[in-house]
C-alpha positions in Angstrom: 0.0 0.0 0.0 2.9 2.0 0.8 4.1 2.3 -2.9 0.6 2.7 -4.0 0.3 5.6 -2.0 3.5 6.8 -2.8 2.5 6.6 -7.2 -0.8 8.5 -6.0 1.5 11.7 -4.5 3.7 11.6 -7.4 1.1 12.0 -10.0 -0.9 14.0 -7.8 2.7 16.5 -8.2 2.5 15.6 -12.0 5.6 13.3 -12.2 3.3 10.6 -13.9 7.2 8.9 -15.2 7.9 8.4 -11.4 4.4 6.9 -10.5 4.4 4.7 -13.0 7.3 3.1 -11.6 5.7 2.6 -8.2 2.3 1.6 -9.5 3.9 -1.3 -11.4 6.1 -2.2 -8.0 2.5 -1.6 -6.0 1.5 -4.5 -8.4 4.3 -6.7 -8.6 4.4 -6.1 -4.6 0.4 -7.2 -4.5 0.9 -10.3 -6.5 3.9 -12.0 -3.4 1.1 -11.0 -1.0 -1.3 -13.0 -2.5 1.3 -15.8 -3.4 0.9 -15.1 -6.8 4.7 -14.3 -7.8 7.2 -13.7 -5.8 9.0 -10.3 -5.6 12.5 -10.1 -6.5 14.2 -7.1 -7.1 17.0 -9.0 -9.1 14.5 -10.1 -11.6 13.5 -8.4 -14.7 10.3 -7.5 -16.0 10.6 -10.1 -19.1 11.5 -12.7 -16.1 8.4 -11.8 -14.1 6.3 -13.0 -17.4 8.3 -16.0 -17.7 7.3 -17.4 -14.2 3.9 -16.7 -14.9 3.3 -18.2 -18.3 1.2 -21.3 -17.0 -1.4 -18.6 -16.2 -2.9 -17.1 -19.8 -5.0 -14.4 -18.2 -2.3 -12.7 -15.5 0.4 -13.1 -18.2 -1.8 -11.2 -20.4 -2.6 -9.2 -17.7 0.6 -8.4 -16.2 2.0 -8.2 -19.9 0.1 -5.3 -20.8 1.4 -3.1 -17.4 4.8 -4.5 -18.5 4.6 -3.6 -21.6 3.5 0.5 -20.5 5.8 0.8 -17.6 8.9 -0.2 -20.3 8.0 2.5 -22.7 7.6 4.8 -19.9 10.1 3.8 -18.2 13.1 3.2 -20.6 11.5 4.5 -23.5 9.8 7.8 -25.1 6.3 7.4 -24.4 5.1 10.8 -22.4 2.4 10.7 -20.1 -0.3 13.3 -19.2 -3.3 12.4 -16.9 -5.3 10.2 -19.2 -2.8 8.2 -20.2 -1.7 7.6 -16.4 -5.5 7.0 -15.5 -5.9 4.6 -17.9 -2.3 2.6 -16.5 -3.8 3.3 -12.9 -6.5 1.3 -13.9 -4.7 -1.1 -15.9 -2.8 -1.8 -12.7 -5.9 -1.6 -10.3 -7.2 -4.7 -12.4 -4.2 -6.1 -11.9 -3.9 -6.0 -8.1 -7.8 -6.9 -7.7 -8.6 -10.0 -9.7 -7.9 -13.5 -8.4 -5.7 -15.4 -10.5 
C-alpha cells in the first residue's frame, strides 16, 4: 500500500514517469502477498512474465502493465493524466482479480 500511496502523490505533483514506476512495484508487490509471484528485485520484468506463463489471463494481464511501464520507463512514451489513468486502472485490475 505503501508504494501505492506513494504513485498517487507523485502523479498528484504531475511526475506521472515516477508513478508509473511505483504503480507497477505496487502490483508486482500485490501479487507476493497474495502468493501469486514472488517479488525479486533482481528479476527483470521479461522474467516476471516467464514465471507466470502457465497462467494465460495474469500473463496477459501483467503483460500489458509490463509492456506500459517499459516504454515509460526506458523509452519515449510521455504521459499526461489520461494516459496515467488509464495505467492506474490497468494496474488496479491487476492487483484486484484473483488469479
Amino acid at each position: 500500500s505503501t508504494a501505492l500511496e506513494q504513485a498517487g502523490g507523485l502523479a498528484r505533483g504531475g511526475d506521472y514517469r515516477t508513478a508509473v514506476r511505483y504503480l507497477y512495484l505496487s502490483a508486482l508487490l500485490r501479487l507476493d502477498e497474495r502468493n501469486i509471484l514472488r517479488y525479486d528485485r533482481a528479476l527483470t520484468n521479461r522474467e516476471y512474465l516467464e514465471r507466470v506463463r502457465e497462467n494465460p489471463e495474469l500473463r496477459a494481464q501483467l503483460g500489458a502493465v509490463v509492456e506500459t511501464f517499459d516504454r515509460v520507463w526506458y523509452g519515449p512514451l510521455p504521459l499526461d493524466a489520461a494516459t496515467f489513468a488509464n495505467y492506474e486502472r490497468q494496474v488496479e485490475k491487476l492487483r484486484s482479480e484473483n488469479f
